[in-house]
SETI-427310 format. One record per residue (C-alpha): residue number from 0; residue in one letter; z, x, y. Coordinates in nm, 4 decimals. Example, Ala and Ser with C-alpha at 12.3 -4.5 7.8 and 13.67 -1.06 7.14 Angstrom:
2
num/residu/pz/px/py
0/A/0.7800/1.2300/-0.4500 $
1/S/0.7140/1.3670/-0.1060 $
END
This chain:
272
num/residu/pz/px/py
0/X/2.0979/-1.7352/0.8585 $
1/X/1.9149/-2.0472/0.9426 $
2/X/1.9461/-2.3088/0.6487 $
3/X/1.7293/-2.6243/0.7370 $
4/X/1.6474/-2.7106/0.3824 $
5/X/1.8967/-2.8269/0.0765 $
6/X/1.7743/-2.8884/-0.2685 $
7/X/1.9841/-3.1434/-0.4787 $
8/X/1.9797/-3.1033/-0.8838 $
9/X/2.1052/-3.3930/-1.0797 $
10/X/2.2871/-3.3843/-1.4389 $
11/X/2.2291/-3.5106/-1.7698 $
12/X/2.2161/-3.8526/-1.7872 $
13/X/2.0945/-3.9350/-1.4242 $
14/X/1.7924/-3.8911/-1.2370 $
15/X/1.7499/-3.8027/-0.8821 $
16/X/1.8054/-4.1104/-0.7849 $
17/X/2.2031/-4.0711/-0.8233 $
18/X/2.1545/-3.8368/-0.5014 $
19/X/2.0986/-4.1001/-0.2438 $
20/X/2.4053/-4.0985/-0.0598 $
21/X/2.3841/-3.7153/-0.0027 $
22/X/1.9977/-3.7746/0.0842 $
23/X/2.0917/-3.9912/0.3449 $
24/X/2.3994/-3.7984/0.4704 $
25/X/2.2272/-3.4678/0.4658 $
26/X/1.8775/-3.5955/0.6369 $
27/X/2.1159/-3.7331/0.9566 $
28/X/2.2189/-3.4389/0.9932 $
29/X/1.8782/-3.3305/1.0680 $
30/X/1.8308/-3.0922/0.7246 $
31/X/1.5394/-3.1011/0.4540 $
32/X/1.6523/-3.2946/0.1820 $
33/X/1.4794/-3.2515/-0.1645 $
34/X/1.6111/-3.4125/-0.4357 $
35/X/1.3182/-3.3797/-0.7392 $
36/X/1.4448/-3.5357/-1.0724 $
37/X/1.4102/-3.3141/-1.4398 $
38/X/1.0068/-3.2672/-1.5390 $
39/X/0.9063/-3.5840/-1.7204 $
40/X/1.1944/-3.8380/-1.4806 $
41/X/0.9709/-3.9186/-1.2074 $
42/X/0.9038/-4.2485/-1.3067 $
43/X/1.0488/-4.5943/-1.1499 $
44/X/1.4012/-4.5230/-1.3569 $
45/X/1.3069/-4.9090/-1.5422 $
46/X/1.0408/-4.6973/-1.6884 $
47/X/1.2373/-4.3854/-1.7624 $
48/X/1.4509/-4.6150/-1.9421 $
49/X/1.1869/-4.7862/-2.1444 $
50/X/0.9853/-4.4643/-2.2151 $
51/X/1.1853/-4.1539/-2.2471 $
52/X/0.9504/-3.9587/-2.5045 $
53/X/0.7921/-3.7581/-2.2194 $
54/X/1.1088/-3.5765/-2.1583 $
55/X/1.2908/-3.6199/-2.5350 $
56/X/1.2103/-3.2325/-2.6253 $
57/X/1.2849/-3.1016/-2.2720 $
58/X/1.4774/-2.7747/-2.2903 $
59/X/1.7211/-2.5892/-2.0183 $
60/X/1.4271/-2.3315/-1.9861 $
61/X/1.1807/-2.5753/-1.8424 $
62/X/1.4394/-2.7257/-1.5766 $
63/X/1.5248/-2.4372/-1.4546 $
64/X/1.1701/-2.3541/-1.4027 $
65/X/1.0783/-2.6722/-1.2908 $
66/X/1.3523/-2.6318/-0.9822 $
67/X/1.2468/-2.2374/-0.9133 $
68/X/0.8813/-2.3521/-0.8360 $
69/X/0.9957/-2.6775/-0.6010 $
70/X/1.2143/-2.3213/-0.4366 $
71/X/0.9060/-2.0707/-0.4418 $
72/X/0.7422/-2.3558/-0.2108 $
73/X/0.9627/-2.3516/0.0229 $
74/X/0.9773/-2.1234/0.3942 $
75/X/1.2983/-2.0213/0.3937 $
76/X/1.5640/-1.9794/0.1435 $
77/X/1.8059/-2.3196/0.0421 $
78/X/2.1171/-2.4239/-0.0659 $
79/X/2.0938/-2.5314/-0.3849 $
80/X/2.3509/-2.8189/-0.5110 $
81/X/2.3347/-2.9455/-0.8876 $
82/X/2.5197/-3.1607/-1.0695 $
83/X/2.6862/-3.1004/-1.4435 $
84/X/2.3818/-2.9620/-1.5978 $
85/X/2.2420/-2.9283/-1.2507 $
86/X/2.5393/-2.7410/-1.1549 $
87/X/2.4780/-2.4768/-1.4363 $
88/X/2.1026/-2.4924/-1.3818 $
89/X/2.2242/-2.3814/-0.9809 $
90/X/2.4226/-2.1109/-1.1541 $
91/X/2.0764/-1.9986/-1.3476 $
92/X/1.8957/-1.9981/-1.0160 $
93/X/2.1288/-1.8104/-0.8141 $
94/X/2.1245/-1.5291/-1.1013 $
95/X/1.7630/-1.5123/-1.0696 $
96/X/1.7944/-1.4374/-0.7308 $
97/X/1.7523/-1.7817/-0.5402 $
98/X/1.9390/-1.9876/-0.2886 $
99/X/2.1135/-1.9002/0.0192 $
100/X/2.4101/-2.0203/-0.1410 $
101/X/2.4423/-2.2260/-0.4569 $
102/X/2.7546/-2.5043/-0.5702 $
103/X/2.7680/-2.6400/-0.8881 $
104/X/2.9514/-2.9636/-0.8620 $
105/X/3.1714/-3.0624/-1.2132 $
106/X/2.8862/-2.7880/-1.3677 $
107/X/2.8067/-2.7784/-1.7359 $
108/X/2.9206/-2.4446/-1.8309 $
109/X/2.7480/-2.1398/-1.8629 $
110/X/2.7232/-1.9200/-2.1998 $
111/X/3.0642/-1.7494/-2.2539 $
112/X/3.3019/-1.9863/-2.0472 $
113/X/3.5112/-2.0332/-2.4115 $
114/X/3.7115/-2.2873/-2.3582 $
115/X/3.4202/-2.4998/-2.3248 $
116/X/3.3103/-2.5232/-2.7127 $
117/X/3.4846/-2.7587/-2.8730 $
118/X/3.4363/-3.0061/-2.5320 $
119/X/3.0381/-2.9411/-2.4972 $
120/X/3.0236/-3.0464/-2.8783 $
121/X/3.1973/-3.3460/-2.8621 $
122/X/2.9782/-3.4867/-2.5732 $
123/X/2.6603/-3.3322/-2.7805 $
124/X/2.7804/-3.6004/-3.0433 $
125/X/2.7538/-3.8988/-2.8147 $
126/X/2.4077/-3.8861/-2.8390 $
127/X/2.1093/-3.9366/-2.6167 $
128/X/2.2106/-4.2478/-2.4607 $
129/X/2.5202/-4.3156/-2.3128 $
130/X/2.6733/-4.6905/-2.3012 $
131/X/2.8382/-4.8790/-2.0422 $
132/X/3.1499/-4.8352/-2.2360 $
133/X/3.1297/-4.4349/-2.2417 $
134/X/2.9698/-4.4495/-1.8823 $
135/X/3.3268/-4.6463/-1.7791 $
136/X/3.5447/-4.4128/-1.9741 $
137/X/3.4304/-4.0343/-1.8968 $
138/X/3.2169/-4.1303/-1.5778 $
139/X/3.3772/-4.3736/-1.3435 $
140/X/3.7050/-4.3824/-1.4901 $
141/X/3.8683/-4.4910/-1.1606 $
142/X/3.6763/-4.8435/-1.1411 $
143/X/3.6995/-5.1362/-1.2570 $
144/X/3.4944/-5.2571/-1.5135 $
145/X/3.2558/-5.4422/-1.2556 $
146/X/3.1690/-5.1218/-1.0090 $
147/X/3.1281/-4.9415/-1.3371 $
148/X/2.8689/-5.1351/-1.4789 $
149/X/2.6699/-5.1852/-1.2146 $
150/X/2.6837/-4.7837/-1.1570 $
151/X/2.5469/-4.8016/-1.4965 $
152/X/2.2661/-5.0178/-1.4692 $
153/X/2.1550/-4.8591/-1.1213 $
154/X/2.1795/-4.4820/-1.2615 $
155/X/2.2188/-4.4067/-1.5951 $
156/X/1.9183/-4.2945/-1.8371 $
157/X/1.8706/-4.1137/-2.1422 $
158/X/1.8891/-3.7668/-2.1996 $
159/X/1.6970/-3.4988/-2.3739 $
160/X/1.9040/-3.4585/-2.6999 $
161/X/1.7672/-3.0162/-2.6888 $
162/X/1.9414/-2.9890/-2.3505 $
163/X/2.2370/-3.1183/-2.5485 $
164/X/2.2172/-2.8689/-2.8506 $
165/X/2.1511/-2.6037/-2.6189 $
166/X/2.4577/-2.6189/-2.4214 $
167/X/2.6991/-2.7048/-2.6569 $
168/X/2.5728/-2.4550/-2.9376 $
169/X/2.5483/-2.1540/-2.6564 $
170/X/2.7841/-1.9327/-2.8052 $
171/X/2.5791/-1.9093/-3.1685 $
172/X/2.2907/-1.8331/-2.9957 $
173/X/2.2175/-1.4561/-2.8535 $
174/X/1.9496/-1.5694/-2.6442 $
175/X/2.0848/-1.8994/-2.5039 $
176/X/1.9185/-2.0377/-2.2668 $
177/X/2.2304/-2.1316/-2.0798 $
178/X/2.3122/-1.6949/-1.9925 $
179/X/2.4187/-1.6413/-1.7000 $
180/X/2.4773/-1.2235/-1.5690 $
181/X/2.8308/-1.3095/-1.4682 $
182/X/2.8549/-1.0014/-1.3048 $
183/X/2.5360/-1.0127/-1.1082 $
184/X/2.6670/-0.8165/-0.7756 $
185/X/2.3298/-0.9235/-0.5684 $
186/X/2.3314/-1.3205/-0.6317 $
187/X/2.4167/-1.5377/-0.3279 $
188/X/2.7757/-1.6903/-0.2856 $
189/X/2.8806/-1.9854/-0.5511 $
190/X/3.1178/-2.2454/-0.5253 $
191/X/3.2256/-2.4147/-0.8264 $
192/X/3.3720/-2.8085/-0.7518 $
193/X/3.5480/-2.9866/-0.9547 $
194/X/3.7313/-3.3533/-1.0012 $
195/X/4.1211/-3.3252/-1.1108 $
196/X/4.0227/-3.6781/-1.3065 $
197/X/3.6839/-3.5611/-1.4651 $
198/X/3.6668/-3.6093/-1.8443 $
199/X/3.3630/-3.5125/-1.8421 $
200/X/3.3365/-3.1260/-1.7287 $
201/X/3.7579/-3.1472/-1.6641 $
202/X/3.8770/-2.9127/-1.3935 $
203/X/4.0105/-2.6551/-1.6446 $
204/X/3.6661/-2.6243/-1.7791 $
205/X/3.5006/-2.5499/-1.4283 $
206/X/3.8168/-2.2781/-1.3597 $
207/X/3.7250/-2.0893/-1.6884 $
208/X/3.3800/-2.0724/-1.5506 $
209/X/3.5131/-1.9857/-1.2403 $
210/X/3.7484/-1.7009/-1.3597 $
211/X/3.4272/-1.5467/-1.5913 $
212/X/3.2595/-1.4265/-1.2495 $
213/X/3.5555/-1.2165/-1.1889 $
214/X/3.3584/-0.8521/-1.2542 $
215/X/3.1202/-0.9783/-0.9799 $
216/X/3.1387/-0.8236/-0.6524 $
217/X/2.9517/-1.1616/-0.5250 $
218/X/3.1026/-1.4306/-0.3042 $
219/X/3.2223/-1.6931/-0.5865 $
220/X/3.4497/-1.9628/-0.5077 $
221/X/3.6611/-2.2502/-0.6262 $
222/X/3.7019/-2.6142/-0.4895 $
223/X/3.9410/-2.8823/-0.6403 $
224/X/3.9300/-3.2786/-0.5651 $
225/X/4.2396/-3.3534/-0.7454 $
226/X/4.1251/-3.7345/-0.7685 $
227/X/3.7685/-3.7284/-0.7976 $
228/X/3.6056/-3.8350/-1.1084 $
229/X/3.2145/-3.7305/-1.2699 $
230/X/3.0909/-3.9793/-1.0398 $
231/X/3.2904/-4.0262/-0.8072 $
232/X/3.2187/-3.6881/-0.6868 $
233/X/2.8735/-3.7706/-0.5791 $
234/X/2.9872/-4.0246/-0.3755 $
235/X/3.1966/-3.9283/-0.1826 $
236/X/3.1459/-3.7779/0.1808 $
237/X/3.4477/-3.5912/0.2318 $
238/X/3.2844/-3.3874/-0.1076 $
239/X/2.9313/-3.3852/0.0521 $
240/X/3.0632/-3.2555/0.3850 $
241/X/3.2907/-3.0052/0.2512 $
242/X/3.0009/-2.8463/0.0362 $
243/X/2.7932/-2.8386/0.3791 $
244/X/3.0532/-2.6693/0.5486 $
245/X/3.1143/-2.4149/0.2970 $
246/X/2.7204/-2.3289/0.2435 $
247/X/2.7024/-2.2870/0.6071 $
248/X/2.9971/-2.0658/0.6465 $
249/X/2.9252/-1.8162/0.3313 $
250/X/2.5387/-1.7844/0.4365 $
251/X/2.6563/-1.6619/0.7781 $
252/X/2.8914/-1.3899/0.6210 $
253/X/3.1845/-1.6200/0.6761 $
254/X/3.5233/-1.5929/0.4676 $
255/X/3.6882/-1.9445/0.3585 $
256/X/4.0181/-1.9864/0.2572 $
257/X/4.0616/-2.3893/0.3668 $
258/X/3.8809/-2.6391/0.5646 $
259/X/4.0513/-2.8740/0.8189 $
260/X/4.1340/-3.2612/0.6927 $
261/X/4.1327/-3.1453/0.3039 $
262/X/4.4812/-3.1692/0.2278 $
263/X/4.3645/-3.3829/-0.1091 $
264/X/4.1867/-3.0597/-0.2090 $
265/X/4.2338/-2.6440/-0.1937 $
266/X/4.0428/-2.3329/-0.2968 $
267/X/4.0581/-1.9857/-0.4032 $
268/X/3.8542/-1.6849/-0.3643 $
269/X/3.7329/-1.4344/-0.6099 $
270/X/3.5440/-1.1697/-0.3403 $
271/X/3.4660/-1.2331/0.0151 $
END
């Protein structure tokens, strides 16, 4: 398969701006880059800051949407990379039948993944905004105080408090917006990545999410950065070249058990 085009979907808390470094790294390499932030985010992120009422009642529903029409436009098929709730919006997409291959970096879990209550509620409780303080402590928790704040200050924004509820109050709700058909046989590979110092989605959270694909005869696989943190993970280019690779190997058929130079790292397989 020819993939010329990626599609990169940020998280909570961010807008597309937190992309950049992938943006750059991915358009050298001569690909489409599209990196669209939530309905509502487009704004200079001073302004999203300063007016976040046009995306304070945004739901799941809508983002997912909003990323399925940017896909409709496009010629050929993508990979499609998100980022905590961008990750589980990937996971959304891929079930509906998008994507030439989908990875869901540090995701936000789907409906079902368990162990994930009692986490998704506490960070529910922190609110819409997010201080530097709580930015330094579950996002860039390998800085020092200086790299964190400015981190802060260049990418952090409010979020919509219903995204919130939605995820962390899944498992009351039958029709959550956050289902996923774990055992969708006909959806295009998955990787889920995940940081070995992430407080925010930890690494156990992304493996339960992981292991709930098991009845799926899709290709669904596993990555661990055992010292990557929320952040850190999209900035790094060993993570951003490593996702490449593995897109580009599971769209051509390809079976991956380990990729040169990633002895910091390893995955598993569910189905080939």
């Amino acid at each position: 398969m020819n993939i010329t085009t990626i599609v990169l979907i940020p998280g909570l808390w961010m807008t597309a701006l937190c992309w950049g470094h992938w943006v750059k790294h991915y358009s050298e390499k001569g690909y489409w880059v599209v990196a669209k932030s939530w309905p509502g985010m487009n704004a200079d992120i001073d302004q999203v800051r300063r007016d976040p009422g046009s995306f304070a009642k945004l739901g799941l529903v809508e983002v997912v949407d909003h990323y399925e029409q940017i896909i409709r436009g496009l010629e050929t098929p993508p990979i499609i990379i998100g980022h905590g709730v961008g990750g589980l919006v990937t996971q959304i997409l891929l079930d509906r039948g998008w994507g030439a291959t989908g990875v869901a970096i540090a995701s936000a879990p789907a409906k079902g993944v368990f162990r994930s209550v009692f986490r998704n509620l506490k960070l529910a409780l922190k609110g819409r905004s997010l201080t530097p303080q709580q930015f330094h402590y579950d996002f860039a928790n390998t800085v020092g105080d200086a790299s964190s704040v400015a981190a802060f200050e260049r990418y952090v924004v409010p979020a919509p408090k219903r995204i919130l509820r939605q995820v962390a109050l899944a498992i009351f709700n039958p029709d959550a917006p956050s289902t996923v058909r774990f055992h969708n046989d006909s959806r295009a590979p998955l990787l889920l990545v995940a940081g070995g110092k992430d407080r925010v989605v930890p690494s156990s959270m992304v493996k339960a999410n992981f292991d709930s694909y098991r009845e799926s005869k899709a290709g669904t696989d596993y990555k661990e950065f055992p010292y990557q943190t929320h952040f850190s993970l999209l900035r790094e280019r060993k993570v951003a070249d490593y996702v490449l690779g593995w897109a580009l190997c599971r769209a051509n058929g390809s079976k991956l058990t380990a990729f040169p130079n990633q002895t910091d790292a390893w995955s598993v397989q569910l189905s080939a």
